[in-house]
matplotlib code that plots the C-alpha trace (Angstrom):
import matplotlib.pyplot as plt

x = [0.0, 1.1, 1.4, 0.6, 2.8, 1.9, 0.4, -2.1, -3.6, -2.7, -4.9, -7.6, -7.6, -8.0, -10.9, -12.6, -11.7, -12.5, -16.2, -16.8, -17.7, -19.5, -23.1, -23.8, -26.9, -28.4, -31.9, -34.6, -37.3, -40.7, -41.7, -45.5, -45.7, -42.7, -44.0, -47.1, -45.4, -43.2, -46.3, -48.4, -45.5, -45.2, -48.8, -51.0, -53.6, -50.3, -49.0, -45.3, -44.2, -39.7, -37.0, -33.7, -31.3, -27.3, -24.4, -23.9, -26.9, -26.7, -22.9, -24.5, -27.8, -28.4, -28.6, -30.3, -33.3, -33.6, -34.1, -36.4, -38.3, -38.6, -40.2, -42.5, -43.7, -43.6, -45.5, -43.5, -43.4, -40.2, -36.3, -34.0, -30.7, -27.4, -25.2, -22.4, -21.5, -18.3, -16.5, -17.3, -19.3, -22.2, -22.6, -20.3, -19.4, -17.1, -15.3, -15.7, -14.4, -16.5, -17.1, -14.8, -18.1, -19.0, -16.7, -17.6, -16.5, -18.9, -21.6, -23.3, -25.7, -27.8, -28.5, -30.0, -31.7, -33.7, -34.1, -35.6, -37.2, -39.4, -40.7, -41.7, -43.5, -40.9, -39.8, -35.7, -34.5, -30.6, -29.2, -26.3, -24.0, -23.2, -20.6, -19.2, -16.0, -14.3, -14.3, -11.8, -9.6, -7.4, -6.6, -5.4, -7.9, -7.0, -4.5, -7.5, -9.8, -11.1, -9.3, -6.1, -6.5, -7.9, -6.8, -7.6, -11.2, -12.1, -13.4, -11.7, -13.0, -13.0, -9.1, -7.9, -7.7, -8.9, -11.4, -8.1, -6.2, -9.4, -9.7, -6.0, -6.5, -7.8, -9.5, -13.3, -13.5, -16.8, -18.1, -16.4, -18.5, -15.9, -14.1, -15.8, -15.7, -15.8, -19.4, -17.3, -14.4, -15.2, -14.7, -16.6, -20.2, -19.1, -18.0, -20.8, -23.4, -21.6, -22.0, -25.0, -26.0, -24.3, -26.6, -30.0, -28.8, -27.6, -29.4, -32.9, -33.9, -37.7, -35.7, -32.4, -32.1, -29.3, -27.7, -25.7, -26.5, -25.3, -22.5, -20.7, -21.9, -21.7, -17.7, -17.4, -16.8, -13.0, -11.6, -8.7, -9.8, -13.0, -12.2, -9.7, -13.2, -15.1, -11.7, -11.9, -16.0, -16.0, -12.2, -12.3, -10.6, -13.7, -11.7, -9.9, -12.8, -14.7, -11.2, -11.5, -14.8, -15.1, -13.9, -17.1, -19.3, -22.0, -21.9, -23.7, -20.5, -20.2, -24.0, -24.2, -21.1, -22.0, -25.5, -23.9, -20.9, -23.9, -26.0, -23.2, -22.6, -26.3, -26.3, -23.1, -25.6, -28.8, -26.6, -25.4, -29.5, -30.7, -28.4, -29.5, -33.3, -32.8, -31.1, -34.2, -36.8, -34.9, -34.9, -38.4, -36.8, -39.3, -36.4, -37.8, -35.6, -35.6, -33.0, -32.9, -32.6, -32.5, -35.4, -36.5, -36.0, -34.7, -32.0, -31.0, -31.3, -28.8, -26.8, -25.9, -26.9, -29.7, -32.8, -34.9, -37.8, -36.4, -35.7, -39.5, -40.5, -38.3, -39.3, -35.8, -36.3, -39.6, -39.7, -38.0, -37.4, -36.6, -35.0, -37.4, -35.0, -35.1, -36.6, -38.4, -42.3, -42.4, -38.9, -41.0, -44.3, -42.5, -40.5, -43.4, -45.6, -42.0, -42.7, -46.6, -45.4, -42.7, -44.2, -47.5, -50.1, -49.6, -46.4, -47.6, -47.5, -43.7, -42.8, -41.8, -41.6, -38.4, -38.8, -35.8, -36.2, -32.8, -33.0, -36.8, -39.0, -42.0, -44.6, -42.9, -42.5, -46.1, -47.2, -44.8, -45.9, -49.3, -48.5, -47.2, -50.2, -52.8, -51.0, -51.4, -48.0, -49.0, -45.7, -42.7, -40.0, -37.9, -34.5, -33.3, -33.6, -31.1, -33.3, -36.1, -33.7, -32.7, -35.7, -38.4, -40.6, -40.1, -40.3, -43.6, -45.3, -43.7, -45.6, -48.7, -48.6, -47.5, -50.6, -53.2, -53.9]
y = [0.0, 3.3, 5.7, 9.6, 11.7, 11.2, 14.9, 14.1, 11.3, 13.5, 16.3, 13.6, 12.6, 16.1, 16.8, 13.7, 14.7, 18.2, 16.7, 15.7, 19.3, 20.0, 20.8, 23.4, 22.4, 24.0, 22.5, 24.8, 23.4, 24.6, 22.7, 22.0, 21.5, 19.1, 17.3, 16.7, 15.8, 12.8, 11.8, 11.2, 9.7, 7.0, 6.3, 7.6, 4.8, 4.3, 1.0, 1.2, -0.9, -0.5, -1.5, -1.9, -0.9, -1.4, 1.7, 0.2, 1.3, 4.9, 5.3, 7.8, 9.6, 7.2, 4.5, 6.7, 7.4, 4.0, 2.4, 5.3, 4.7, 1.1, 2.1, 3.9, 1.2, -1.6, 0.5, 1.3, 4.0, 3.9, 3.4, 2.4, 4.1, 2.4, 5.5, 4.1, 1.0, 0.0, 2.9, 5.4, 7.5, 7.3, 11.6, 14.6, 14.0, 16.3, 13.5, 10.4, 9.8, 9.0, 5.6, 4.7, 3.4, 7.2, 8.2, 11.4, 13.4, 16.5, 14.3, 14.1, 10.3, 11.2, 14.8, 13.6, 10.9, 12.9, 15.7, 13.3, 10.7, 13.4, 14.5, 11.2, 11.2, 8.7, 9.0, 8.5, 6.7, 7.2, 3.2, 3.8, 0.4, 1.4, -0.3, -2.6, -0.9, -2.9, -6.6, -6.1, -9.6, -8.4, -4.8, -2.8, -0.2, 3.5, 5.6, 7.7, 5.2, 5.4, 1.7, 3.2, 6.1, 4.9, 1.2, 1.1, 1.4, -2.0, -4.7, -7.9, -10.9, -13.2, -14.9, -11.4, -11.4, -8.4, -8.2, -7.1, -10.7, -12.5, -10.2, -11.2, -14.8, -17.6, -19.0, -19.5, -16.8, -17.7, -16.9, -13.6, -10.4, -8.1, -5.8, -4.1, -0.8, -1.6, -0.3, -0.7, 1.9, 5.2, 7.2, 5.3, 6.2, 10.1, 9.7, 7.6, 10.1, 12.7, 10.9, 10.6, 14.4, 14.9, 12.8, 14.3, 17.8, 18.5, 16.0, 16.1, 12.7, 11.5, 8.7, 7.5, 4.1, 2.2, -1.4, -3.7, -2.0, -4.6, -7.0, -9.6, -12.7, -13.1, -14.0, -10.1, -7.0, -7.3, -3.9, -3.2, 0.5, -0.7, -3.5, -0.9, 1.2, -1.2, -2.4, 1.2, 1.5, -2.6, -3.2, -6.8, -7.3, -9.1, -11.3, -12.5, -13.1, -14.7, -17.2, -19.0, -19.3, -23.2, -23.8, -22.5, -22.1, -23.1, -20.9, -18.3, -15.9, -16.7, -16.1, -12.7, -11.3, -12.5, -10.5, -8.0, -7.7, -8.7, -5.8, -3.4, -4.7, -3.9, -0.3, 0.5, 0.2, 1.6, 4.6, 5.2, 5.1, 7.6, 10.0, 10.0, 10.1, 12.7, 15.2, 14.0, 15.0, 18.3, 19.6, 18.0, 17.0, 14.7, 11.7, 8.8, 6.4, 2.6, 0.2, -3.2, -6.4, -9.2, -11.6, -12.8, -10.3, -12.5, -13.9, -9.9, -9.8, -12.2, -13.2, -9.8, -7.3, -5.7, -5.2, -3.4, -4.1, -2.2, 0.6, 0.6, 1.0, 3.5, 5.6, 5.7, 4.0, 4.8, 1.7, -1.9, -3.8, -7.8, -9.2, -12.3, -13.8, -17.4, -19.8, -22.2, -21.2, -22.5, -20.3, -17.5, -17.6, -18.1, -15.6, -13.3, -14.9, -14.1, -10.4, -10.3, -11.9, -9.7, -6.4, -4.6, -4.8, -0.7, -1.6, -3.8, -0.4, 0.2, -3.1, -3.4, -6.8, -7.6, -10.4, -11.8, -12.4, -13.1, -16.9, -17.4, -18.1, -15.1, -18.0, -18.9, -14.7, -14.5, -17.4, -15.2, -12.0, -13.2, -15.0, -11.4, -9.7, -12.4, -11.7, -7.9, -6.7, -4.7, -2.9, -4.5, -3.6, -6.0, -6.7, -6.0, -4.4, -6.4, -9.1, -7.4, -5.5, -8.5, -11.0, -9.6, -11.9, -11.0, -7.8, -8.1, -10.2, -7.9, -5.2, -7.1, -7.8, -4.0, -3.0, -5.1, -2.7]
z = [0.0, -0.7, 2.1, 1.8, 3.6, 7.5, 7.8, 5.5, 7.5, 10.9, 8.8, 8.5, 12.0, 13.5, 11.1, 12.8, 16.5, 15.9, 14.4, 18.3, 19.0, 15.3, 16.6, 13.8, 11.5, 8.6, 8.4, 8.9, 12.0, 12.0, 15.0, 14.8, 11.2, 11.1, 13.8, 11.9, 9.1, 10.7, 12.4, 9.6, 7.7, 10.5, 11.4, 8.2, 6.7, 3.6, 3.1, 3.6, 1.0, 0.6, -1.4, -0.5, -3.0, -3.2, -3.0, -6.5, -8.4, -7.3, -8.8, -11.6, -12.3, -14.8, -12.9, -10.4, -13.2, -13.8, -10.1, -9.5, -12.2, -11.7, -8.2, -9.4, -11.8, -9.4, -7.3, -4.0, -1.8, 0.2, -1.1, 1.5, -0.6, 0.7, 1.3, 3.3, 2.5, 4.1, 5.7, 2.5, 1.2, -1.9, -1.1, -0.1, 3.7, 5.3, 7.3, 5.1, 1.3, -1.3, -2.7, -5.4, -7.0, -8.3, -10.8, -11.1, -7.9, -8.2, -8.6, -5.3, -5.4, -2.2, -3.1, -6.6, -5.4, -2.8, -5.8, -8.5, -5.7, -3.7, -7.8, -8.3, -4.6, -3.2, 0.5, 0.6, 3.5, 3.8, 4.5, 6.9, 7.5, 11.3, 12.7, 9.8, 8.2, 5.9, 3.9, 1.1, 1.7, -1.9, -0.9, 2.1, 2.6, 1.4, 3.7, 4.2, 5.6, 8.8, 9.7, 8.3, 10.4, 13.6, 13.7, 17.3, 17.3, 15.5, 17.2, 18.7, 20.2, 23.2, 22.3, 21.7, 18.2, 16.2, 13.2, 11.1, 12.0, 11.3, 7.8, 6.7, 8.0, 5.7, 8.3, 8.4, 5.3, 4.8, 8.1, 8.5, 7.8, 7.6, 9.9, 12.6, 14.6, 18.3, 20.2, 23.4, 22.1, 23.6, 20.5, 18.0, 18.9, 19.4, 15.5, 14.2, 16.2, 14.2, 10.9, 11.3, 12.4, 9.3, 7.1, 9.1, 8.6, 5.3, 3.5, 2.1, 3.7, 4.6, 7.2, 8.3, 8.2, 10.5, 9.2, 11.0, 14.2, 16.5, 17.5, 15.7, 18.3, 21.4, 21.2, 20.5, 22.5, 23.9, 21.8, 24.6, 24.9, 25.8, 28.2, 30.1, 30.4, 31.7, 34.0, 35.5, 36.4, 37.6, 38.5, 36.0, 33.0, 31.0, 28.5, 31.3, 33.8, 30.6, 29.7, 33.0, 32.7, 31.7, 35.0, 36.7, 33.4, 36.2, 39.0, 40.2, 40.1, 36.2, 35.3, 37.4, 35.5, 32.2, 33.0, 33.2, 30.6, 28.1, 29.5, 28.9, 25.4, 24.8, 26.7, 24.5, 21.1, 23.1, 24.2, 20.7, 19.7, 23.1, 21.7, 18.2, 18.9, 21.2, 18.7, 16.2, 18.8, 19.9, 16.5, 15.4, 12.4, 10.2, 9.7, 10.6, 12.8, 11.1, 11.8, 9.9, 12.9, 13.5, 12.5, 16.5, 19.1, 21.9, 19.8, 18.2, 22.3, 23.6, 20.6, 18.9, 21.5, 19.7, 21.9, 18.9, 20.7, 23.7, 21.1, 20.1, 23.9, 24.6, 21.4, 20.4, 17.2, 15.3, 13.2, 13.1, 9.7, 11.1, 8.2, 8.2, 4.9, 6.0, 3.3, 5.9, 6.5, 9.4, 10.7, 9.0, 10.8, 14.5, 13.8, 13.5, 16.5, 18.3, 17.7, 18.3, 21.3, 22.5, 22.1, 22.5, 19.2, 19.3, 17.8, 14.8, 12.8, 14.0, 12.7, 8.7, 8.0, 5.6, 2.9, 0.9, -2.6, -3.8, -2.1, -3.1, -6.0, -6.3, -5.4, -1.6, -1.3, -2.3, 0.8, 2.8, 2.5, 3.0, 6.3, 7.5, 6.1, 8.4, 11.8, 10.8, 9.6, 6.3, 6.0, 4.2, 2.4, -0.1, -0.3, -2.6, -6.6, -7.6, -8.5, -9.6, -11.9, -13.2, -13.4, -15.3, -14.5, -10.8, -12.0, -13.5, -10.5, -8.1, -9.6, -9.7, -6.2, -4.7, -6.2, -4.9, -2.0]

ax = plt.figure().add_subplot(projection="3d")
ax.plot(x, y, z, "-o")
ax.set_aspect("equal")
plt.show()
């Protein structure tokens, strides 16, 4: 890899700490009317019915034209744009480069899509990848990439090895995700808080919606910073505490602490999500809150440390999107009783159910959908135009079925 002269990425790294204190925002707030706006955008009588759609289709405006034109055929209401992907940028961000995918650097991807998409009546949803950074194995990211610049902040697991070992290991490539910023580290929230006051402020957007919001598994959340943070608040070193804990797996000792170094995982994501809402609701902003989890809500709960249904509860997240992709019915409808189960029916309208197409024929999507629609979830969104772009039969039965409400 090629390195730039060292006070380039020192420049780089001051413009990121000095974003800590950035709390200047150009969006205009009329309170009451805004208010009215987000409200009726969350709990009108529409049928929410979303696309997902890749950093790759919005590298030009012609591609750009074309997806939101298909949208409007097939009948949708709400794009879920993917606008940072893994660590960059698909629009101008003062603190982040821009994807490689857009060619053209004046050309701003998230501006035009939020210009042409509200003509067209769309509502633009800004798809944030949170905490995932980086999942190039074949090239060392670019000197000015945040895991060039602040190697420290990534994530490592419970045999103190670090998402950047695992990424230039070959082993178990096909169950690695990629490298990960740390939740735990203190600085990582503060940046991704000011990402994404960035996003809300300058941008045009109907909703922000958050991606990989959780941890890796359960083996996760041993970054050294934030074991030394949680060392100076409980006086244990978790990774340590948790390495002798075959010898005792069954004790009361071991299932009090693991409470609780699971709880603080958890608070570390819930704090990042408090924070967020509460600069939303300060500024009555109408950007609606989604987040994309975790099918069942115990096992986003205990396994990745992502209590979305908490968020509901709490207000701090105005709707959930449980990607529901699994090809077994059966896995499909429990899922969903799961939910029904686990929150208030208030929150049925919170909930957007998401359906995979990309591992399904349109027949088993079809049974889906209408197993969603029978416990009263009439929201979903798809994932993703890939393979409605490509299939035009899908294509054709997709728009069919959008419009039989």
């Amino acid at each position: 890899m090629i390195h730039l002269p060292e006070k380039t990425q020192n420049q780089k790294r001051k413009l990121i700490n000095s974003a800590f204190i950035y709390d200047t925002f150009k969006r205009a707030v009329v309170a009451v009317a805004l208010f009215l706006f987000s409200y009726n955008l969350l709990y009108g009588q529409e049928i929410h019915k979303g696309l997902w759609v890749l950093r790759e289709d919005l590298a030009d405006q012609k591609q750009i034209d074309q997806f939101l034109n298909h949208a409007i055929i097939l009948g949708f209401t709400d794009l879920f744009v993917q606008v940072r992907g893994r660590g960059d940028a698909m629009y101008h961000s003062k603190y982040i480069e821009t994807s490689s995918l857009v060619r053209n650097r004046d050309f701003d991807p998230l501006k035009y899509v939020c210009l042409e998409g509200h003509k067209k009546g769309l509502k633009i949803h800004a798809w944030f990848n949170t905490y995932v950074l980086y999942s190039n194995r074949s090239e060392d990211p670019p000197d000015l990439h945040l895991l060039s610049i602040f190697p420290e902040w990534i994530e490592w697991d419970e045999n103190a090895a670090s998402d950047l070992d695992k990424l230039k290991s070959s082993h178990n490539q096909h169950l690695f995700e990629g490298v990960y910023l740390s939740p735990l580290h203190p600085q990582v929230n503060r940046y991704l808080l000011v990402l994404m006051k960035e996003l809300i402020s300058e941008y045009n957007i109907d909703g922000l919606h958050l991606d990989y919001i959780r941890f890796q598994g359960p083996e996760f959340g041993y970054n050294p910073d934030g074991m030394d943070a949680f060392y100076k608040k409980y006086g244990v070193n978790p990774r340590l505490f948790m390495k002798d804990a075959p010898l005792w797996h069954d004790s009361e000792s071991y299932t009090l602490f693991k409470k609780l170094y699971d709880q603080y995982r958890r608070d570390a994501i819930n704090k990042l999500l408090k924070e967020l809402s509460d600069f939303n609701r300060q500024l009555n902003i109408p950007v609606i809150l989604s987040a994309a989890v975790k099918a069942s809500p115990s096992e986003a709960k205990n396994h990745y440390f992502q209590d979305w249904a908490e968020w509901l509860k709490q207000g701090w997240l105005d709707c959930a999107i449980p990607m529901n992709y699994t090809t077994r019915d059966q896995v499909y409808r429990e899922n969903l009783l799961e939910i029904k189960e686990m929150l208030p029916t208030h929150y049925t309208q919170q909930v957007w159910i998401g359906n995979g197409i990309w591992n399904q024929d349109y027949p088993e999507f079809e049974k889906q959908a209408a197993v969603a629609k029978s416990l009263n979830f009439p929201h979903y969104v798809i994932f993703s135009y890939n393979v409605l772009k490509a299939d035009k039969e899908y294509f054709n039965r997709m728009k069919t079925f959008n419009r039989q409400d």
